[in-house]
C-alpha positions as YAML, in Angstrom:
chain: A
units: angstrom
residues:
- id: 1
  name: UNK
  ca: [2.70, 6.03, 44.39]
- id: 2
  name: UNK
  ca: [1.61, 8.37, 41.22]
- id: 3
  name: UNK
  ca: [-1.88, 9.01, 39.77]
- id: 4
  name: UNK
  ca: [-0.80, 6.36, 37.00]
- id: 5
  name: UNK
  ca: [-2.74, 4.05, 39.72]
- id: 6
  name: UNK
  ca: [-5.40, 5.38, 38.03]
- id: 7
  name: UNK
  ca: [-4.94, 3.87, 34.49]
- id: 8
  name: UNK
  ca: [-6.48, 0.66, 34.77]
- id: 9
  name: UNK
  ca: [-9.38, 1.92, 36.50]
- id: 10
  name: UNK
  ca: [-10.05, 4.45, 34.07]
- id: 11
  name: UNK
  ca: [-10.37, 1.99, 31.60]
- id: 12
  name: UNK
  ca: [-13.74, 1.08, 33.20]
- id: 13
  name: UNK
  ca: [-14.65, 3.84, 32.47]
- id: 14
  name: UNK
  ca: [-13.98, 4.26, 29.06]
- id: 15
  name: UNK
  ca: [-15.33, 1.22, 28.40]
- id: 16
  name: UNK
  ca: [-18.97, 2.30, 29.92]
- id: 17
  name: UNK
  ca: [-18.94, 5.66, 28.24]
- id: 18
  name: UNK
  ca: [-18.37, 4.07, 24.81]
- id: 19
  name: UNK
  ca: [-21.25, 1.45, 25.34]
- id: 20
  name: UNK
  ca: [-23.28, 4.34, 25.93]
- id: 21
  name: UNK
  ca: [-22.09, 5.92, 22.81]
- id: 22
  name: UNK
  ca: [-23.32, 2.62, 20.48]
- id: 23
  name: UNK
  ca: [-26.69, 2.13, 22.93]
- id: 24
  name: UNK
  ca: [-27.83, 5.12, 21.30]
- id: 25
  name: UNK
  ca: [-27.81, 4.31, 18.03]
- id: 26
  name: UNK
  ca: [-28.14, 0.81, 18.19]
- id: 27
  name: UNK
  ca: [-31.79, -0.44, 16.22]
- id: 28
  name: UNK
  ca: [-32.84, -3.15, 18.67]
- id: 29
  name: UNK
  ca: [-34.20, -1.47, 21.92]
- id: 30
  name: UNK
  ca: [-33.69, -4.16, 24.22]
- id: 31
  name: UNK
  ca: [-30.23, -4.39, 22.84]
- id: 32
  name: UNK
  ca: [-29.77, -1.19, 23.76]
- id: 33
  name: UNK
  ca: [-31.29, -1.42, 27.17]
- id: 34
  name: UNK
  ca: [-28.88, -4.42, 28.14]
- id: 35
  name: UNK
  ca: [-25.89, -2.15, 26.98]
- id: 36
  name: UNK
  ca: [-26.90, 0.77, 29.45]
- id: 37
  name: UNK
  ca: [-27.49, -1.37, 32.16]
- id: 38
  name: UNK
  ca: [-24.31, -3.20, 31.42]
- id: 39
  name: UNK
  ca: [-22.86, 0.60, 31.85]
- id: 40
  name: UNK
  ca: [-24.22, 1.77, 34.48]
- id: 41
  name: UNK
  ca: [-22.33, -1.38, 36.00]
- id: 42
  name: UNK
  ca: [-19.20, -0.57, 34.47]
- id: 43
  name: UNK
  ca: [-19.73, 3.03, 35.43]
- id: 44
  name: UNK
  ca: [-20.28, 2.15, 39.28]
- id: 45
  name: UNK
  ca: [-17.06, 0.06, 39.33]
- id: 46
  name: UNK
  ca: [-14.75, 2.50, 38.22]
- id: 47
  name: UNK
  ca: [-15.89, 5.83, 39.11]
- id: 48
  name: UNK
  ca: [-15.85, 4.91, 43.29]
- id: 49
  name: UNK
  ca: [-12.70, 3.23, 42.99]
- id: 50
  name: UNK
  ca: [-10.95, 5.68, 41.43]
- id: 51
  name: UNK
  ca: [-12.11, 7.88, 43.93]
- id: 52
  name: UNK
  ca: [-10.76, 5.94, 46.57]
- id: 53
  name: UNK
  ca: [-7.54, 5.99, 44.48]
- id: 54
  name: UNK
  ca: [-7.80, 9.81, 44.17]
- id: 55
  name: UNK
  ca: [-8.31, 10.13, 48.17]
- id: 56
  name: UNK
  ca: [-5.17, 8.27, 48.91]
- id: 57
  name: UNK
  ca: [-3.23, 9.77, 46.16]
- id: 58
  name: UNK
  ca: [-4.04, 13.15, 47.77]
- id: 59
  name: UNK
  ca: [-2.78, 11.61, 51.27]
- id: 60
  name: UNK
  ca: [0.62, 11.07, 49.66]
- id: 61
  name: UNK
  ca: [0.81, 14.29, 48.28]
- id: 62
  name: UNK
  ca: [-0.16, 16.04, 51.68]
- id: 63
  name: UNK
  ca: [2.26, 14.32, 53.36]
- id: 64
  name: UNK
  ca: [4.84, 13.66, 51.33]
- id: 65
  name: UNK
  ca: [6.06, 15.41, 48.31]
- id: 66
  name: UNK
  ca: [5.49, 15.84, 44.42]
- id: 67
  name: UNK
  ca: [6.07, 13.04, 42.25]
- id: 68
  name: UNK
  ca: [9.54, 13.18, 40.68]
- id: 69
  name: UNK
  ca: [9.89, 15.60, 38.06]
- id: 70
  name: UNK
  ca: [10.02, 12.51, 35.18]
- id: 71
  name: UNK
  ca: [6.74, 12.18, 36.18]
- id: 72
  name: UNK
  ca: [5.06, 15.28, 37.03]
- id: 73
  name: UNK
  ca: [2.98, 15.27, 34.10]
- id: 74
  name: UNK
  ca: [0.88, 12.58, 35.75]
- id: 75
  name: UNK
  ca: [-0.42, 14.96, 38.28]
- id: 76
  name: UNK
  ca: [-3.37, 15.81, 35.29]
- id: 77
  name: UNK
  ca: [-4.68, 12.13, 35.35]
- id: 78
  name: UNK
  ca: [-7.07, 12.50, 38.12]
- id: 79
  name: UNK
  ca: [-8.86, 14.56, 35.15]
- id: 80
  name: UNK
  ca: [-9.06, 11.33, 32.98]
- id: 81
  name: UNK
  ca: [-11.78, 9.53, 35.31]
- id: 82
  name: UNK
  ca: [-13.72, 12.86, 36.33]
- id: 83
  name: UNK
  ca: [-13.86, 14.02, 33.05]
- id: 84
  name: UNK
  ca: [-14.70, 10.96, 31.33]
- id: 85
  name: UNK
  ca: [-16.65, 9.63, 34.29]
- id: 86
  name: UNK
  ca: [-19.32, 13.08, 33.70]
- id: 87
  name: UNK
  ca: [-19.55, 12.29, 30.27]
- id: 88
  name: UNK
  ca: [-20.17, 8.98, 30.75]
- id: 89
  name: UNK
  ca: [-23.06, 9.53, 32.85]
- id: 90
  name: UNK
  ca: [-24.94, 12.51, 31.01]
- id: 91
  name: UNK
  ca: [-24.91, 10.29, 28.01]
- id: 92
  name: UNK
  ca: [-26.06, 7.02, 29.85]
- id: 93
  name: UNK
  ca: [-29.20, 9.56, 31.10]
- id: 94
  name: UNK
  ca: [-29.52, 10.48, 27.93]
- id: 95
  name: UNK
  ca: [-30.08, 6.95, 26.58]
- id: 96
  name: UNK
  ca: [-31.81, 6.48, 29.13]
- id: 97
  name: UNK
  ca: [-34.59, 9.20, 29.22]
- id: 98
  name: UNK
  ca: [-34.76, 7.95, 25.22]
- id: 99
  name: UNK
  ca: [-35.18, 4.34, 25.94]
- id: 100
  name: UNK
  ca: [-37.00, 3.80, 29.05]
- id: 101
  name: UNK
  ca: [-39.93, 5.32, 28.47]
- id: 102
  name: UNK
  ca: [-41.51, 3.44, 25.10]
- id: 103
  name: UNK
  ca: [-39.60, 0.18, 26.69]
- id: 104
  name: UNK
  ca: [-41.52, 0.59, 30.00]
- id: 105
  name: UNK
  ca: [-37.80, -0.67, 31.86]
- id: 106
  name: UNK
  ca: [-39.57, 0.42, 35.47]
- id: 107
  name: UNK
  ca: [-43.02, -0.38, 35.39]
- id: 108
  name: UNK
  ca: [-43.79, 1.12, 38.69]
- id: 109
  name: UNK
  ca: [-41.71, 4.64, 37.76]
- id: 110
  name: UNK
  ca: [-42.88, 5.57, 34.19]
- id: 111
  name: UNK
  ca: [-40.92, 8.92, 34.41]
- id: 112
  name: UNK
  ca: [-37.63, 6.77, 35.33]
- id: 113
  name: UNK
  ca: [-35.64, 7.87, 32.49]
- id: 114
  name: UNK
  ca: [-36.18, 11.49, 32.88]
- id: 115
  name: UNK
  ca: [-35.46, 10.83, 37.00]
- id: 116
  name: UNK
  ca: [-31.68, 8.84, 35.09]
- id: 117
  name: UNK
  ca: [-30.73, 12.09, 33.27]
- id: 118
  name: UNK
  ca: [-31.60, 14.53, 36.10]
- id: 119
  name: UNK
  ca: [-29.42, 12.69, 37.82]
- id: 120
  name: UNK
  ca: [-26.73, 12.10, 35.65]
- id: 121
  name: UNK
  ca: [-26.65, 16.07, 35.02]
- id: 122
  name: UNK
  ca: [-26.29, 16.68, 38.76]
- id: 123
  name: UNK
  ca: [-23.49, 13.97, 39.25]
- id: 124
  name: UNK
  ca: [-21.59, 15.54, 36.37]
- id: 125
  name: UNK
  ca: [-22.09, 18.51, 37.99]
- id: 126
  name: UNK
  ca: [-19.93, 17.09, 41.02]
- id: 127
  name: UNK
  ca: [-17.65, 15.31, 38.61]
- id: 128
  name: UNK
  ca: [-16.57, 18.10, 36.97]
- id: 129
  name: UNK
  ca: [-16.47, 20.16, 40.11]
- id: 130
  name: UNK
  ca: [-13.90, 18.02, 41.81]
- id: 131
  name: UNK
  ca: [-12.29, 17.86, 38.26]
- id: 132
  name: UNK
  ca: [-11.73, 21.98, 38.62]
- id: 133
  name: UNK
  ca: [-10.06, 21.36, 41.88]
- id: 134
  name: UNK
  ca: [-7.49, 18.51, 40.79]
- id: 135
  name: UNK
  ca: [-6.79, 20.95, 37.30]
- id: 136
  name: UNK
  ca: [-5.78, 24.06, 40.31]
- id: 137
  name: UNK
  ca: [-3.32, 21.55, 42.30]
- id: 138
  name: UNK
  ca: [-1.77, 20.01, 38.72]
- id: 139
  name: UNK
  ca: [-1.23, 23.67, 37.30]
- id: 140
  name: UNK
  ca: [0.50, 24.29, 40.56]
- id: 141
  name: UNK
  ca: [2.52, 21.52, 40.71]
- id: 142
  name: UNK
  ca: [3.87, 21.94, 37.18]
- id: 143
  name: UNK
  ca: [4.36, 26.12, 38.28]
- id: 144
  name: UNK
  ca: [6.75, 24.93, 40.93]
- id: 145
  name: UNK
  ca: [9.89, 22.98, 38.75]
- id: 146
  name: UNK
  ca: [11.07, 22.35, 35.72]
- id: 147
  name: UNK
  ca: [10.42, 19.32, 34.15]
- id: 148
  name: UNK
  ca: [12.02, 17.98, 31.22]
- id: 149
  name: UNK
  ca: [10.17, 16.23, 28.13]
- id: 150
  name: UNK
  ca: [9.10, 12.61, 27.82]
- id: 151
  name: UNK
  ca: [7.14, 10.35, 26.49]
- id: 152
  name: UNK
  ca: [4.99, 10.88, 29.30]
- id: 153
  name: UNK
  ca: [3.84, 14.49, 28.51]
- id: 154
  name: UNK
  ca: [1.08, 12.28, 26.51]
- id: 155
  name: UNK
  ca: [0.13, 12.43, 30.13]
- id: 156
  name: UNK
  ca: [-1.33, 15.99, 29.35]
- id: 157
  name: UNK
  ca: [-3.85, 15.49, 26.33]
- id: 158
  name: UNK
  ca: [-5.78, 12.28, 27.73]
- id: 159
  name: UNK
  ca: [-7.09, 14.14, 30.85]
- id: 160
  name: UNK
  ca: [-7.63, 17.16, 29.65]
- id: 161
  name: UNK
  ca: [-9.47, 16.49, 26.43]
- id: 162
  name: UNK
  ca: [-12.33, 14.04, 28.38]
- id: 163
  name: UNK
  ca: [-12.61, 17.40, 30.72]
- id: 164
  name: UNK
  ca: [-12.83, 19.17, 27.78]
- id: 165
  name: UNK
  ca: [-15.68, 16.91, 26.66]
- id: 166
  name: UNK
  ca: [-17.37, 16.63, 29.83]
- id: 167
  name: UNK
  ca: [-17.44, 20.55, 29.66]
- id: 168
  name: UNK
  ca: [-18.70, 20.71, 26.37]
- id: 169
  name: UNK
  ca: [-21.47, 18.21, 26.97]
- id: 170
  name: UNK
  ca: [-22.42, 20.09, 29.96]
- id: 171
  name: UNK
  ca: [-22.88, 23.06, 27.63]
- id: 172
  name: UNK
  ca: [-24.96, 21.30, 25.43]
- id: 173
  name: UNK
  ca: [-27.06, 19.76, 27.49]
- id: 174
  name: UNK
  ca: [-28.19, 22.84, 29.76]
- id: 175
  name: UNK
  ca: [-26.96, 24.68, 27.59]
- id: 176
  name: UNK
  ca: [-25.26, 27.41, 29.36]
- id: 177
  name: UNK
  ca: [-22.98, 29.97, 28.24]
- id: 178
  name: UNK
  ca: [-20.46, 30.00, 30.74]
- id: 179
  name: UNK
  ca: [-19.69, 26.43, 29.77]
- id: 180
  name: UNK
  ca: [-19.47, 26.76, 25.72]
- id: 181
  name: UNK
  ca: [-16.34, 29.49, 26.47]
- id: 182
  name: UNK
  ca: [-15.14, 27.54, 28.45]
- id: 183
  name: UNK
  ca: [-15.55, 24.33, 26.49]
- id: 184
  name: UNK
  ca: [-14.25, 26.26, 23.61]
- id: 185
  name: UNK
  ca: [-10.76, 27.65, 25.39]
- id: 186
  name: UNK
  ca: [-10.49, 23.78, 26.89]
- id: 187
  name: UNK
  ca: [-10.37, 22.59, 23.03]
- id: 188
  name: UNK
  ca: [-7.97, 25.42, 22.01]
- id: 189
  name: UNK
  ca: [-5.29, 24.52, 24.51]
- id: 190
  name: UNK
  ca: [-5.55, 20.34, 23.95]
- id: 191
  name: UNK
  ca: [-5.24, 20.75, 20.45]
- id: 192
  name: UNK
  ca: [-2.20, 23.07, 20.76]
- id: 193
  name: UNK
  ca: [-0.52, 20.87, 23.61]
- id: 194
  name: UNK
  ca: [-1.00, 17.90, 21.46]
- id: 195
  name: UNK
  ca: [0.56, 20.25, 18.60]
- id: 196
  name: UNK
  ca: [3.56, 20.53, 20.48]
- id: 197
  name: UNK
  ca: [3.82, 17.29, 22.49]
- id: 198
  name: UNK
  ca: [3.82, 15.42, 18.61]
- id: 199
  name: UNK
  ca: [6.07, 17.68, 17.23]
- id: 200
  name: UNK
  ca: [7.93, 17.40, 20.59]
- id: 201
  name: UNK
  ca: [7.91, 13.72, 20.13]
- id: 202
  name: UNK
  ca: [9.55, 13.64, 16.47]
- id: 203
  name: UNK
  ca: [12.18, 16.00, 17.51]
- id: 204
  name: UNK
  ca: [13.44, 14.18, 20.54]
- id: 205
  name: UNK
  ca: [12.68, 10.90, 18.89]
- id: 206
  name: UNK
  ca: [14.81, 11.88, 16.07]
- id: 207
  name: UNK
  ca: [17.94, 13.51, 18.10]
- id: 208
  name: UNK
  ca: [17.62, 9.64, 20.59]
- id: 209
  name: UNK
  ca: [16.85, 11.44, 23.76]
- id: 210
  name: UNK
  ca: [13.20, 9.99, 24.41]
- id: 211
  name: UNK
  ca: [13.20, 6.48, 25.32]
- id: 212
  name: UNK
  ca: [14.30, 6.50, 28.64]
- id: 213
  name: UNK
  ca: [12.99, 5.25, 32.39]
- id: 214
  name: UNK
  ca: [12.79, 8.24, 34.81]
- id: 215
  name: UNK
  ca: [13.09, 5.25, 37.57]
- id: 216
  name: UNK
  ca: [16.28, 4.53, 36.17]
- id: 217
  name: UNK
  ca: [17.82, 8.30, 35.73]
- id: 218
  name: UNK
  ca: [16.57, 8.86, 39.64]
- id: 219
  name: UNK
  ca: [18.45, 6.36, 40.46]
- id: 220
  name: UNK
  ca: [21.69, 7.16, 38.50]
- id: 221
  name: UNK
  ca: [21.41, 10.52, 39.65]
- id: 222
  name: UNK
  ca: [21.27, 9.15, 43.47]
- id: 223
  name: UNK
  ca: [24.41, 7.13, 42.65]
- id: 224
  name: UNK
  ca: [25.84, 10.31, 41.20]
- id: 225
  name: UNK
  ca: [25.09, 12.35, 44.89]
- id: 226
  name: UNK
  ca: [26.72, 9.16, 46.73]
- id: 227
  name: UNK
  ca: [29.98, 8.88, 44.99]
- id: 228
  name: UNK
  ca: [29.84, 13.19, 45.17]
- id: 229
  name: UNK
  ca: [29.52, 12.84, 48.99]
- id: 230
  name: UNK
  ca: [32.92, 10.01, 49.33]
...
């Protein structure tokens, strides 16, 4: 098992964070209201079960070992559904704080849009919490070997840059200074690694040494240990 478990579920939640993104500019109000609502679905399928991926992704790497080193890059994708999940849920309180008020969604709760954002800040919050902690364990993971490039260093800019945006909303929204630096030295090192993984890309593409399937070079250099050992 490797965090790429995660990659359909994530989709989820890309899917609810860009509805969110068109609810708030969309003319029609109840339009909009049926789009946040469908998000907040979308949002409660995929954020829970990637946690439940997450928790027995972390059960194979306490008791087992690191992911191959072809794949090591994937350690970062737990950020993809934290970060993206926090965004996704400031911005559906923010449509909602806009929306439900002059639409009277919750007749019995007038103030029910402003209670939606609260919330959403605070789960962010969380979000992007347990987002710091998977960033430690993936910067020590790559610290600890050598890993060679691959198609799958795209692995890196993904996660990172929706934790880069679920930082930056965070510091726009409270706004707080703490988060803008950090927002700020997030952005600085996705746009360079995407610099380098691109220009990484051409070069290897260019020389033939990209396309390969780490599955298949573990496996030829297991057969290479067997014939060593007869």
């Amino acid at each position: 098992m490797t965090a790429a478990w995660l990659l359909p579920i994530v989709a989820t939640i890309v899917a609810a964070a860009s509805g969110a993104i068109i609810a708030s500019v969309l003319p029609n109000d109840q339009h909009a209201i049926w789009t946040v609502t469908i998000c907040y679905i979308l949002w409660g399928c995929g954020v829970p079960l990637a946690m439940f991926t997450m928790v027995i992704y972390f059960q194979r790497l306490t008791f087992h070992h690191l992911p191959p080193r072809e794949v090591l890059v994937s350690v970062f994708l737990p950020l993809g559904p934290l970060g993206q999940g926090a965004f996704c849920i400031i911005q559906l309180g923010k449509d909602a704080m806009a929306l439900f008020g002059r639409n009277n969604y919750v007749p019995a709760a007038p103030m029910a849009g402003q209670i939606f954002y609260v919330a959403g800040i605070l789960m962010a919050f969380v979000m992007w919490g347990f987002g710091l902690v998977w960033l430690f364990f993936a910067l020590s993971s790559i610290s600890r070997m050598r890993f060679p490039f691959n198609l799958g260093w795209w692995g890196f800019t993904f996660p990172l840059g929706v934790y880069t945006v679920a930082t930056t909303t965070l510091a726009k929204e409270l706004p707080s200074l703490f988060f803008k630096v950090l927002g700020t030295i997030f952005s600085v090192v996705v746009t360079l690694l995407w610099i380098v993984v691109a220009c990484g890309t051409v070069w290897f593409g260019f020389h033939g040494k990209l396309i390969f399937a780490p599955c298949v070079a573990d496996w030829e250099a297991k057969e290479q240990r067997k014939v060593y050992k007869e």
